[in-house]
C-alpha positions as CSV (number, residue, x, y, z in Angstrom):
1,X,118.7,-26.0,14.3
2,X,121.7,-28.2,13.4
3,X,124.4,-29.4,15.6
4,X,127.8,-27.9,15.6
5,X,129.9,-28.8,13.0
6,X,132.7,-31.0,15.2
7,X,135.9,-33.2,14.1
8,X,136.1,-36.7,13.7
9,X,139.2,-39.1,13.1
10,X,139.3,-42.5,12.1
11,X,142.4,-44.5,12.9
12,X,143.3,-47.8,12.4
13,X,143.4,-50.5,15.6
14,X,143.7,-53.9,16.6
15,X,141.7,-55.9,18.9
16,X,142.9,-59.0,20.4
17,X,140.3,-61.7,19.6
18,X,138.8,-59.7,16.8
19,X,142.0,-58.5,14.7
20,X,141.7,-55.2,12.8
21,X,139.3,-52.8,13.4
22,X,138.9,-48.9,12.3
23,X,138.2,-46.8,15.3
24,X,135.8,-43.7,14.7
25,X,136.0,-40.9,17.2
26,X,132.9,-38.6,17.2
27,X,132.9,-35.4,19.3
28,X,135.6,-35.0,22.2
29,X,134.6,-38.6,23.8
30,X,132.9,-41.7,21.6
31,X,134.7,-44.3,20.4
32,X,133.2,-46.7,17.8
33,X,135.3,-49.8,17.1
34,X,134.1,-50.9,13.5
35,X,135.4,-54.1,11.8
36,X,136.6,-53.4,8.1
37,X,132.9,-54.9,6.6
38,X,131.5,-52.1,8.7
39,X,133.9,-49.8,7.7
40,X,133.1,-50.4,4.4
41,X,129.9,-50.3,4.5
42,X,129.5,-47.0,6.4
43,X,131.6,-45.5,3.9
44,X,129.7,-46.9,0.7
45,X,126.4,-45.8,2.5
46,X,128.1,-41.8,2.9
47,X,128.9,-41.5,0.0
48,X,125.7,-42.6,-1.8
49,X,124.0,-40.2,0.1
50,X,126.1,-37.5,-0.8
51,X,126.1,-38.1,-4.4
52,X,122.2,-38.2,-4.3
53,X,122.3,-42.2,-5.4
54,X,120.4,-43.5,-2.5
55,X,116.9,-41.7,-1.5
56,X,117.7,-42.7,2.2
57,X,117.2,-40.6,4.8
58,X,118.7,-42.7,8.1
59,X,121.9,-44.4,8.4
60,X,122.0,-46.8,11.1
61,X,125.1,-48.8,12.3
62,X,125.7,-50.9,15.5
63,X,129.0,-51.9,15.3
64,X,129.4,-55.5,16.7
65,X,133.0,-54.3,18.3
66,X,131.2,-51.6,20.2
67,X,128.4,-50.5,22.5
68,X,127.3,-48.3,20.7
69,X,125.6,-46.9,17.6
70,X,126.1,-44.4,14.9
71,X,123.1,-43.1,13.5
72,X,122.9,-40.7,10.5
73,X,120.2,-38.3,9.2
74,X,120.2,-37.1,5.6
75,X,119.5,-33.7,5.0
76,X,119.5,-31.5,2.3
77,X,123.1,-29.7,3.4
78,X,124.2,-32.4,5.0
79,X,124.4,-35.3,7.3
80,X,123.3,-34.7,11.3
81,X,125.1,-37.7,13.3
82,X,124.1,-39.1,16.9
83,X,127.0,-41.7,18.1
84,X,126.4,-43.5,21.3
85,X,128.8,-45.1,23.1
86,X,127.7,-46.3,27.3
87,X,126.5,-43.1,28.4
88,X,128.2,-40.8,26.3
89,X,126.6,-39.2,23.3
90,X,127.8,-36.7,20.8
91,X,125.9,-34.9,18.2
92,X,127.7,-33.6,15.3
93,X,126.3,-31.9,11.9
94,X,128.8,-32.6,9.0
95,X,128.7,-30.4,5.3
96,X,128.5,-32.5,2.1
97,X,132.3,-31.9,2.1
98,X,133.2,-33.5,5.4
99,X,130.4,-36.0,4.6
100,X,133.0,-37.2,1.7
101,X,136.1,-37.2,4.5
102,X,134.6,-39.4,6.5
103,X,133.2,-41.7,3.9
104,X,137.1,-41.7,2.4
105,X,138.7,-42.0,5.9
106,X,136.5,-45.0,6.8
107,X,137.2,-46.9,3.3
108,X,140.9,-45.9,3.3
C-alpha cells in the first residue's frame, strides 16, 4: 500500500555561517536545509528517475545542513519518500507528475 499522496514546498533560505540554502518541507513537520549542490543534485537524480534514464531504485540524501535524511524509493507509478528530521518522520507517495515539481522546484 502506498503512502498518501502529501504537499511539499521548497523555499529558498539563508543560514548564517553556511549562506544559501533551499529548505524542503515534507509532510506537515520536516524541514530539510539543502545547500544548492544538494539541491541540484536531488533534482537531477528526480528527474532521471522519472524519465526512465537511471535504473535506480533508491535515492538517498543527507543533507550536510540538516539532521536528517531524505530517502526515495522508485516505483513503477511513482516515487515513495521517507524524510527524517530528529524525531520526526513523514512518509509521502508522489505521482510521476509531482515527482517532476519537486525535481523543478529544487533546481529552480
Amino acid at each position: 500500500m502506498n503512502a498518501p499522496e502529501a504537499v511539499f514546498s521548497v523555499e529558498p533560505v539563508v543560514h548564517r555561517a553556511l549562506g544559501p540554502l533551499r529548505r524542503l518541507r515534507v509532510g506537515d513537520f520536516v524541514d530539510l536545509r539543502l545547500t544548492p549542490q544538494e539541491a541540484s543534485t536531488l533534482a537531477l537524480a528526480l528527474h532521471a528517475v522519472r524519465e526512465g534514464r537511471s535504473a535506480e531504485r533508491q535515492l538517498f540524501l543527507s543533507p550536510i545542513a540538516s539532521d536528517g535524511h531524505f530517502n526515495g524509493i522508485v516505483g513503477p507509478d511513482g516515487l515513495t519518500i521517507t524524510c527524517v528530521q530528529g524525531q520526526q518522520q513523514a512518509d509521502v507517495w508522489l505521482d510521476w507528475g509531482s515527482v517532476e515539481s519537486l525535481a523543478l522546484a529544487l533546481a529552480a
